[in-house]
mmCIF file of the N, C-alpha and C atoms, coordinates in Angstrom:
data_MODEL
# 
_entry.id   MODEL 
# 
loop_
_atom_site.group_PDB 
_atom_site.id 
_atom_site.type_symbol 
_atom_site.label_atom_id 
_atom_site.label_alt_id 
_atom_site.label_comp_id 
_atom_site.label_asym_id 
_atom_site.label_entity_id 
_atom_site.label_seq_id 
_atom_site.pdbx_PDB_ins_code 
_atom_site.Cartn_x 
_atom_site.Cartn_y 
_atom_site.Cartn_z 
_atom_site.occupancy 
_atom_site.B_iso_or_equiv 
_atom_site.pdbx_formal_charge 
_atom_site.auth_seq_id 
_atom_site.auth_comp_id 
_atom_site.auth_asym_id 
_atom_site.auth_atom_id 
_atom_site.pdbx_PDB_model_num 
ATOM 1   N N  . UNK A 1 1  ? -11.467 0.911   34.400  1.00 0.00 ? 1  UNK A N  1 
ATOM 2   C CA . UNK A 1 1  ? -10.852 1.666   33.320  1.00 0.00 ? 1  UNK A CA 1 
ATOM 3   C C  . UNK A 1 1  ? -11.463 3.052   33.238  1.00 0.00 ? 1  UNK A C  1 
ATOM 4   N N  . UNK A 1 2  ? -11.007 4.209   33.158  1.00 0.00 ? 2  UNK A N  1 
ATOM 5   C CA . UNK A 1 2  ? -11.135 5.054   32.731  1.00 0.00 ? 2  UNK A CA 1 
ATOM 6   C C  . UNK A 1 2  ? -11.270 5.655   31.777  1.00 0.00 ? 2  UNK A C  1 
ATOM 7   N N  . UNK A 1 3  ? -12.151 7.013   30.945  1.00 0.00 ? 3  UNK A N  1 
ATOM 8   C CA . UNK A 1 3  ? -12.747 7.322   29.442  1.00 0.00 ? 3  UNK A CA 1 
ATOM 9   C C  . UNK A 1 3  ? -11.581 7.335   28.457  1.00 0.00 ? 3  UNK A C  1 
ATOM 10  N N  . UNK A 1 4  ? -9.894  7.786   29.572  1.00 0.00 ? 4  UNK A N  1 
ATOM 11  C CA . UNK A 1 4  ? -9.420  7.943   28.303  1.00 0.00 ? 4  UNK A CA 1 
ATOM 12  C C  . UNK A 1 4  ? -8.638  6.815   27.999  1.00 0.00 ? 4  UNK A C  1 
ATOM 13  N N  . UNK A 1 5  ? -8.244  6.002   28.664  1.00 0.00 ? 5  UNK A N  1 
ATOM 14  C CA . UNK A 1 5  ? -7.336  4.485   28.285  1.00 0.00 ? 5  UNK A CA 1 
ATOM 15  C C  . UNK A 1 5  ? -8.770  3.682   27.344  1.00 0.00 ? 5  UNK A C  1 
ATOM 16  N N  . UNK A 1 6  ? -9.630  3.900   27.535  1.00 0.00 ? 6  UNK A N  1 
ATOM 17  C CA . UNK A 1 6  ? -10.823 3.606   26.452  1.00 0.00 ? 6  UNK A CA 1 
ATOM 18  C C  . UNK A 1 6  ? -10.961 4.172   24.821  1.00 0.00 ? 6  UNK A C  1 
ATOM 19  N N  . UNK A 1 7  ? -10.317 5.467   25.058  1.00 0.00 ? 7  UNK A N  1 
ATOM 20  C CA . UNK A 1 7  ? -9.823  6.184   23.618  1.00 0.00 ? 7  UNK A CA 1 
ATOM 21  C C  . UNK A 1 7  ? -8.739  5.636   22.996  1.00 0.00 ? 7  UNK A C  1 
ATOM 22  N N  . UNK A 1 8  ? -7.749  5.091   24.078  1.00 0.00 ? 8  UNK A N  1 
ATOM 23  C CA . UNK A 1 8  ? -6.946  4.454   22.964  1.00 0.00 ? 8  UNK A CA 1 
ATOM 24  C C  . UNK A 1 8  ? -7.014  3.681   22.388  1.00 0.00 ? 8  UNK A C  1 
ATOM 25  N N  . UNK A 1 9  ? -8.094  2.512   23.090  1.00 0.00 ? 9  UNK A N  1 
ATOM 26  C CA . UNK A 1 9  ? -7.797  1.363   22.506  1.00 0.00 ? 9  UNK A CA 1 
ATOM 27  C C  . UNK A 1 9  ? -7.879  0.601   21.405  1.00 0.00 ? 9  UNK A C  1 
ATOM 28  N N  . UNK A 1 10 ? -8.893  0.761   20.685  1.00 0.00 ? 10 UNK A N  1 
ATOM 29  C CA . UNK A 1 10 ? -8.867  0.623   19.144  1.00 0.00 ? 10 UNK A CA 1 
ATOM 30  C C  . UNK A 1 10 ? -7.425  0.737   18.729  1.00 0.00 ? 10 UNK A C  1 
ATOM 31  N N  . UNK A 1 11 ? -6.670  1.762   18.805  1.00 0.00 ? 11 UNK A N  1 
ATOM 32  C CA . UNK A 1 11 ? -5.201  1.969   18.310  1.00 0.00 ? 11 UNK A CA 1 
ATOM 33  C C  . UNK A 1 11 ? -4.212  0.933   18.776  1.00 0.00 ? 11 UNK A C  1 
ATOM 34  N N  . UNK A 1 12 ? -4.586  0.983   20.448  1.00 0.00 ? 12 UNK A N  1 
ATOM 35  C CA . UNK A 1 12 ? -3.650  -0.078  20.610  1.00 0.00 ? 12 UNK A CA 1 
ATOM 36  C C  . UNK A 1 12 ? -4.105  -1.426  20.084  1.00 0.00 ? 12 UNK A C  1 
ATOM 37  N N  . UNK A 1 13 ? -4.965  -2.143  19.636  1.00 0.00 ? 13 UNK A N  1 
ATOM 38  C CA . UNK A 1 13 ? -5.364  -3.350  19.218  1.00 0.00 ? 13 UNK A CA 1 
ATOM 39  C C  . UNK A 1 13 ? -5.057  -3.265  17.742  1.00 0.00 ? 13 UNK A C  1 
ATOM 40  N N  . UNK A 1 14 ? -4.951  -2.255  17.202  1.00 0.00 ? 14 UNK A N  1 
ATOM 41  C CA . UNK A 1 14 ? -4.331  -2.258  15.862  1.00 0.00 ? 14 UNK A CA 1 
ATOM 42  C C  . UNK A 1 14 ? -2.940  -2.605  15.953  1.00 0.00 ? 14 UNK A C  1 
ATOM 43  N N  . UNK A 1 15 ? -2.403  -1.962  16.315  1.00 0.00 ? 15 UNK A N  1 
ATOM 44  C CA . UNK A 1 15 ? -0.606  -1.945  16.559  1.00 0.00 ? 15 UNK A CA 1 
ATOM 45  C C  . UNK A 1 15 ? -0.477  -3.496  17.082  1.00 0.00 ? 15 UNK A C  1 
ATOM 46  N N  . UNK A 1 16 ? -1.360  -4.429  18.128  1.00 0.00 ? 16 UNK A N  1 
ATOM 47  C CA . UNK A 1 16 ? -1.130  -5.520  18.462  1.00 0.00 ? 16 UNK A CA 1 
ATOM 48  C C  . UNK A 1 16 ? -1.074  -6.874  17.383  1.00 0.00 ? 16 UNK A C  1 
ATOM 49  N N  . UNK A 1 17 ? -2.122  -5.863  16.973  1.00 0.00 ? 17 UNK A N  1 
ATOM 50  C CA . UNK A 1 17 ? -2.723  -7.157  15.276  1.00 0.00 ? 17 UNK A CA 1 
ATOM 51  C C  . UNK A 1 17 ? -1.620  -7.044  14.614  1.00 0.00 ? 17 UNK A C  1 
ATOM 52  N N  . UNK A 1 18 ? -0.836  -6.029  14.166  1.00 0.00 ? 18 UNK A N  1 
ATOM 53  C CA . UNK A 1 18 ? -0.149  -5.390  13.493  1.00 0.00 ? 18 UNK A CA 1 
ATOM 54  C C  . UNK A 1 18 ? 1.202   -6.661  13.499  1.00 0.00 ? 18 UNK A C  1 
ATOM 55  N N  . UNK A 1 19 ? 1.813   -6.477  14.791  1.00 0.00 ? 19 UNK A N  1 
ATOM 56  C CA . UNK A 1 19 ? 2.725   -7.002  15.356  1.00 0.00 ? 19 UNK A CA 1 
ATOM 57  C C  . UNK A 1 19 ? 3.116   -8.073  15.304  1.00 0.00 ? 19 UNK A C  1 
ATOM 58  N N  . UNK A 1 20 ? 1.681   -8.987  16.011  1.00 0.00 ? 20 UNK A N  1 
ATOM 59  C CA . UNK A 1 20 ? 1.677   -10.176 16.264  1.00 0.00 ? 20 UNK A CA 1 
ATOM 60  C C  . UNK A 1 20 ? 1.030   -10.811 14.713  1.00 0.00 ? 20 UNK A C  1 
ATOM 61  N N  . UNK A 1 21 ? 0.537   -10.722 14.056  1.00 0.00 ? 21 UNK A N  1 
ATOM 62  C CA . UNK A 1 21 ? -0.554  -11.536 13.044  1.00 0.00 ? 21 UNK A CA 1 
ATOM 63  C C  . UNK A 1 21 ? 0.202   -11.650 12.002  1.00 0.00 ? 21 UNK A C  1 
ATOM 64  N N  . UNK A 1 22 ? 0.395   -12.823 11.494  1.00 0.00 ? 22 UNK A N  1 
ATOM 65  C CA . UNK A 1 22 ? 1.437   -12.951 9.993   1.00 0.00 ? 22 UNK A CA 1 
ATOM 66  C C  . UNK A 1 22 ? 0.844   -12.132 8.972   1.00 0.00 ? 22 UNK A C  1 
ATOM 67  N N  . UNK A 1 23 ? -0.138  -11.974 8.883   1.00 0.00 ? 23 UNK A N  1 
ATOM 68  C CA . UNK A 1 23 ? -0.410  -11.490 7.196   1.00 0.00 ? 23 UNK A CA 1 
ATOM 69  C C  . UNK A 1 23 ? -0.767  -9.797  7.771   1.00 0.00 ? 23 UNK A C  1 
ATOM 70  N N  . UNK A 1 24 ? -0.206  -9.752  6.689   1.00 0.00 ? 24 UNK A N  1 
ATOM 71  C CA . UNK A 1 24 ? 0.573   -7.590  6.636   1.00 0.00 ? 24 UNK A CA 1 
ATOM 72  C C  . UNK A 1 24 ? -0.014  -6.898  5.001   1.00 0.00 ? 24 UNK A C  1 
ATOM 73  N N  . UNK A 1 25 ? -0.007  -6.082  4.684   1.00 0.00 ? 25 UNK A N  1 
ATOM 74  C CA . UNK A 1 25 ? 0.001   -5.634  3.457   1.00 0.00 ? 25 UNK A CA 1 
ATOM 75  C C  . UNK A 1 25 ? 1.087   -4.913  2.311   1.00 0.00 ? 25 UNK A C  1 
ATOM 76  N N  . UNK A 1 26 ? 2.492   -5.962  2.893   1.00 0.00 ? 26 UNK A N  1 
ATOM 77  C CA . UNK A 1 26 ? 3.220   -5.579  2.493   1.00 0.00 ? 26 UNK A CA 1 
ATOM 78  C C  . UNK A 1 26 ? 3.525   -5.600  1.131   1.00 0.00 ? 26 UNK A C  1 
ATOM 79  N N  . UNK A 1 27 ? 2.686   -6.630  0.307   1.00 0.00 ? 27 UNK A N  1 
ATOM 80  C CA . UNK A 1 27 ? 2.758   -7.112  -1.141  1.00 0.00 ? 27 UNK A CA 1 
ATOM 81  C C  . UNK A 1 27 ? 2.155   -5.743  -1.613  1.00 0.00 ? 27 UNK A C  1 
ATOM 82  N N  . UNK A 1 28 ? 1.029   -5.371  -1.374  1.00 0.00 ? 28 UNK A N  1 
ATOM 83  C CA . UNK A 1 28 ? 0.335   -4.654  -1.860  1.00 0.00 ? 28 UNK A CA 1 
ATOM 84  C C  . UNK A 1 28 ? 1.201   -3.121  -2.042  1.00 0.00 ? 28 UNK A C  1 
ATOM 85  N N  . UNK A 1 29 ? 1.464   -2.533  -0.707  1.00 0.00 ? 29 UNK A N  1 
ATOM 86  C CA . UNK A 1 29 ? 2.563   -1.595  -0.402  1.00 0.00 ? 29 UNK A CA 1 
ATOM 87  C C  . UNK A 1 29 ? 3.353   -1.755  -1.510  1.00 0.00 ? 29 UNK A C  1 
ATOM 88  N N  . UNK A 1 30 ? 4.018   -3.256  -2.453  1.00 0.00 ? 30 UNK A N  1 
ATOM 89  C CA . UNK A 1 30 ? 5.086   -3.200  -3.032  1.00 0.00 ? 30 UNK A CA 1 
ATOM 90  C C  . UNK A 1 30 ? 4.612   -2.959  -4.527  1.00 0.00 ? 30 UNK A C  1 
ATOM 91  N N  . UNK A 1 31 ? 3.894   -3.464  -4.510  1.00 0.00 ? 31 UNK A N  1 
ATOM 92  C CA . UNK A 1 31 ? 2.581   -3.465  -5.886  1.00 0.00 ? 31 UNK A CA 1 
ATOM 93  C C  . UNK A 1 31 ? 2.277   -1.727  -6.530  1.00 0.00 ? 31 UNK A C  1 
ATOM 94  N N  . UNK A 1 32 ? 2.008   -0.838  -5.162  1.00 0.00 ? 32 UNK A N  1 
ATOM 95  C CA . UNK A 1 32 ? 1.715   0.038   -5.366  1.00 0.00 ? 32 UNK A CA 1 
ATOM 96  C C  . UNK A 1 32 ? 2.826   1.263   -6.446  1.00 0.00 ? 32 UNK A C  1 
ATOM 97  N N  . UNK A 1 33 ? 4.175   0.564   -4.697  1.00 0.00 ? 33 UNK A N  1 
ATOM 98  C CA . UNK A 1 33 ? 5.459   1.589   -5.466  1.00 0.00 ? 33 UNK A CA 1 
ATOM 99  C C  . UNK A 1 33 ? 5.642   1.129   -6.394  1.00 0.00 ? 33 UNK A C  1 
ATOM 100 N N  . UNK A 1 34 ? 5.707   -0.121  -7.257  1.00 0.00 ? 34 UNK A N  1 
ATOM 101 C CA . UNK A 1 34 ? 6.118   -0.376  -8.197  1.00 0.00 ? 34 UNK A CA 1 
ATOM 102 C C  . UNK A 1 34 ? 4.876   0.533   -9.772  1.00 0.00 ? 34 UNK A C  1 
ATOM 103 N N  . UNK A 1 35 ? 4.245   0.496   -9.528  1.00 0.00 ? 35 UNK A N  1 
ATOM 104 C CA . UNK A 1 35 ? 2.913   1.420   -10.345 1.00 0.00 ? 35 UNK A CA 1 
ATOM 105 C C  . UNK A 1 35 ? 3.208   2.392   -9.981  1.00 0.00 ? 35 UNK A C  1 
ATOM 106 N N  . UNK A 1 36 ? 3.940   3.072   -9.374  1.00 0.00 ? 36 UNK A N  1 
ATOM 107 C CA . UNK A 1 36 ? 4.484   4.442   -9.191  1.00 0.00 ? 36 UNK A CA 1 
ATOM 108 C C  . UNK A 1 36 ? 5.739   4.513   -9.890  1.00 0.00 ? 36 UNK A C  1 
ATOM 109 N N  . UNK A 1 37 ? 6.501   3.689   -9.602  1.00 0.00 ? 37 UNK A N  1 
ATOM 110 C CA . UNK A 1 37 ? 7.499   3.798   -10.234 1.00 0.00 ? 37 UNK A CA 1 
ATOM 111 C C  . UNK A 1 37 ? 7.508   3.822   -12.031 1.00 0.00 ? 37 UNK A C  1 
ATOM 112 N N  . UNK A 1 38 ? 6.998   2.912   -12.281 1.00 0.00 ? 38 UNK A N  1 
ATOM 113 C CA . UNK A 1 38 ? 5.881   2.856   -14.342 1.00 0.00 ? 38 UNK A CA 1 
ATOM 114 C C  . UNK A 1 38 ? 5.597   3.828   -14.489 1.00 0.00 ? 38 UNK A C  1 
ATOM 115 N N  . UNK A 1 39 ? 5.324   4.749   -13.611 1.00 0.00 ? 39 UNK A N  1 
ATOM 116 C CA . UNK A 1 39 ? 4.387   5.930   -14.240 1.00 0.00 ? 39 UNK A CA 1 
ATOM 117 C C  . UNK A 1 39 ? 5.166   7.059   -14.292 1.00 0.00 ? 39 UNK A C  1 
ATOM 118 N N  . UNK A 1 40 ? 6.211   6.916   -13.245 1.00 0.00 ? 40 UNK A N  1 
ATOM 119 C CA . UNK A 1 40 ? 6.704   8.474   -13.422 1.00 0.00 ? 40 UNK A CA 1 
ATOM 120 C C  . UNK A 1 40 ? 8.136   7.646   -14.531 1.00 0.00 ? 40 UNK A C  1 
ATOM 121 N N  . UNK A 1 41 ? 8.367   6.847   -14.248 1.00 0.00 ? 41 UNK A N  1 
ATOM 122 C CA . UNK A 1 41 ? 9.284   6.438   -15.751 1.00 0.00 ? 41 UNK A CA 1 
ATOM 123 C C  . UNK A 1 41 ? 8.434   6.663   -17.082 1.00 0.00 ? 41 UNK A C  1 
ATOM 124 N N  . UNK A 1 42 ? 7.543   6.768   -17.079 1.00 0.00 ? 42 UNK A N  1 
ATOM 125 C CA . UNK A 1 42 ? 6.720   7.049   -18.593 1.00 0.00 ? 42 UNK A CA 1 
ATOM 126 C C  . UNK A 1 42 ? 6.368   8.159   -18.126 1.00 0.00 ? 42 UNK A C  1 
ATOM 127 N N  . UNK A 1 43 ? 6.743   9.333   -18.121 1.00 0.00 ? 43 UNK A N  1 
ATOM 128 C CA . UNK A 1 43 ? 6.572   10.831  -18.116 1.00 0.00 ? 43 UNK A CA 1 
ATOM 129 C C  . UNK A 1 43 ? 6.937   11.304  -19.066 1.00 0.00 ? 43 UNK A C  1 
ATOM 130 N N  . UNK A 1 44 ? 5.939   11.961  -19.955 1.00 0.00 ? 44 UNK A N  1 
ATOM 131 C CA . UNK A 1 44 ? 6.074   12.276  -21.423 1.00 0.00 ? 44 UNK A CA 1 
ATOM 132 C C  . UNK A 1 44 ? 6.025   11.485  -22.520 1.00 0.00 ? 44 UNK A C  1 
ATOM 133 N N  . UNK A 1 45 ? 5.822   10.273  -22.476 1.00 0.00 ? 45 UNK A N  1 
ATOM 134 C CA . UNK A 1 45 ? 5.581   9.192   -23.316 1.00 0.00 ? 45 UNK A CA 1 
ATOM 135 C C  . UNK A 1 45 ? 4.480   9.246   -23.893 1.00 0.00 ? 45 UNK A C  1 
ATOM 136 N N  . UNK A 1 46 ? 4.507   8.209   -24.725 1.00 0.00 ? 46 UNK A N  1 
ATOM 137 C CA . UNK A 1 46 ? 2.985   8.119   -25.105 1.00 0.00 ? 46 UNK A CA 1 
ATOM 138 C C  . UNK A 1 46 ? 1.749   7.778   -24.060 1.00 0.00 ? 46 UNK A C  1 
ATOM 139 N N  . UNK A 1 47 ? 0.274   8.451   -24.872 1.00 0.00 ? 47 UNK A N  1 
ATOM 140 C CA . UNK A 1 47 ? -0.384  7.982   -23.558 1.00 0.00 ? 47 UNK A CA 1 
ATOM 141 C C  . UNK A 1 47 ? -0.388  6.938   -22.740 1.00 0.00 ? 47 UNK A C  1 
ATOM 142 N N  . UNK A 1 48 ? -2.319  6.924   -22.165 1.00 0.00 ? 48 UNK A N  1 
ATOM 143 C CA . UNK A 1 48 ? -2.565  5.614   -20.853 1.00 0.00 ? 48 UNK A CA 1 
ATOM 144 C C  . UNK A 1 48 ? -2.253  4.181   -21.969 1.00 0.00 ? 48 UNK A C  1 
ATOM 145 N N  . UNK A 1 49 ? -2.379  3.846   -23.626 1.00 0.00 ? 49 UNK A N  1 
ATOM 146 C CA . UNK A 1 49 ? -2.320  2.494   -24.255 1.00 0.00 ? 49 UNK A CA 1 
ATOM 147 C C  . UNK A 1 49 ? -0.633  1.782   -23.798 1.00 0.00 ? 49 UNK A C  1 
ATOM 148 N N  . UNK A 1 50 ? 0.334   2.965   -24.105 1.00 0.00 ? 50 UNK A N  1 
ATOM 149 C CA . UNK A 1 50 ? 1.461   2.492   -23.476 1.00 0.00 ? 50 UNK A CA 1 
ATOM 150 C C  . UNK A 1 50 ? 1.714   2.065   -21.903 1.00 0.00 ? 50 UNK A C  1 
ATOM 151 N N  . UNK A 1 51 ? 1.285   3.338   -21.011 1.00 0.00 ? 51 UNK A N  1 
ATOM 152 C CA . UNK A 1 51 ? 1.400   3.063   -19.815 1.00 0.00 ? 51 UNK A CA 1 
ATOM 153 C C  . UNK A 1 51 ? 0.322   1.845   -19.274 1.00 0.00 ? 51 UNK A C  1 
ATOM 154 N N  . UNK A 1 52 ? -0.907  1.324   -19.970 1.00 0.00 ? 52 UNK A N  1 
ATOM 155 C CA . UNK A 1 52 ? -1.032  0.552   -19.793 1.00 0.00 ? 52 UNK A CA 1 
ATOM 156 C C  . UNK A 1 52 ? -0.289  -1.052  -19.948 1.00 0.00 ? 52 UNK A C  1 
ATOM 157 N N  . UNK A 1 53 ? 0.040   -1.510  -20.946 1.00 0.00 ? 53 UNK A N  1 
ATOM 158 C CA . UNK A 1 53 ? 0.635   -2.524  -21.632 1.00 0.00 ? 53 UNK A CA 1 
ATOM 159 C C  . UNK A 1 53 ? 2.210   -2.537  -20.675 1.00 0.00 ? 53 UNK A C  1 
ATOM 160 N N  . UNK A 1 54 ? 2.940   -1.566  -20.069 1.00 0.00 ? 54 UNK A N  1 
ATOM 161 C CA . UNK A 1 54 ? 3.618   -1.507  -19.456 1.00 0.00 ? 54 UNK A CA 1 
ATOM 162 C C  . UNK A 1 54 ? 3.069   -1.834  -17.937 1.00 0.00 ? 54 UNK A C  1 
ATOM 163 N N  . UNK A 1 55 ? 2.268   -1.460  -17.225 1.00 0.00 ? 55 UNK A N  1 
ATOM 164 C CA . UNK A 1 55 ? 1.831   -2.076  -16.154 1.00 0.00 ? 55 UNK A CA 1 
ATOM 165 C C  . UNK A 1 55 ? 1.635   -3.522  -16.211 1.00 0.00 ? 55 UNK A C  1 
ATOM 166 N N  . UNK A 1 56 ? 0.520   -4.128  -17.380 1.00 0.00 ? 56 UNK A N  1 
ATOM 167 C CA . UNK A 1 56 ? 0.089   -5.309  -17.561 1.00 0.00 ? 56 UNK A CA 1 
ATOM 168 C C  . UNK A 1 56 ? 0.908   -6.229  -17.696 1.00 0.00 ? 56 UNK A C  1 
ATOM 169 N N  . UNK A 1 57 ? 2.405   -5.611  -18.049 1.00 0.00 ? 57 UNK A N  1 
ATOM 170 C CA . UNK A 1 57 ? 4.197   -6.655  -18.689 1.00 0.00 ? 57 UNK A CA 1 
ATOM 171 C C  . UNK A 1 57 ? 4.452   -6.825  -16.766 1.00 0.00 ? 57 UNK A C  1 
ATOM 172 N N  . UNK A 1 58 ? 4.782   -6.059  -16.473 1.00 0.00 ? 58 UNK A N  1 
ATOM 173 C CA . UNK A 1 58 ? 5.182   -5.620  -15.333 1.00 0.00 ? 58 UNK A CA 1 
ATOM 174 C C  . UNK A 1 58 ? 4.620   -6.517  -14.164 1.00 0.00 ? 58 UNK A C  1 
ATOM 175 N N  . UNK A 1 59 ? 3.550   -6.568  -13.747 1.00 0.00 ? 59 UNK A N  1 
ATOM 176 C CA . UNK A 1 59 ? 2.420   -7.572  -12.994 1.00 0.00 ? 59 UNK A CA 1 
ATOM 177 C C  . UNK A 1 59 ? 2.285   -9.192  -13.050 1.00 0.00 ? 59 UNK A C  1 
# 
C-alpha cells in the first residue's frame, strides 16, 4: 500500500460502517429537526419557560 490509499482510509471505513451496520443516527437527526422546528415556531413568543414546556410536550 502506498501513503496515500493510507489517507483515505479512515474515511473509507466510515462510509463502510455507515452502509453496512444497522444502527445510524437517524432518530437523533429527527429529534434535532424537530427542536428546530419548536423554536423557530415560537419566534417572538414568550420566553425559554414556554419554549421549554413546549419541547418537554413534544418529546
Amino acid at each position: 500500500m502506498n501513503v496515500k490509499s493510507l489517507l483515505g482510509l479512515p474515511e473509507e471505513l466510515a462510509v463502510v460502517a455507515g452502509l453496512t451496520l444497522p444502527q445510524n443516527n437517524g432518530l437523533v437527526e429527527g429529534k434535532v429537526n424537530k427542536l428546530k422546528l419548536i423554536k423557530r415556531m415560537g419566534y417572538g413568543r414568550a420566553g425559554f419557560p414556554l419554549l421549554r414546556q413546549r419541547v418537554l410536550h413534544a418529546l
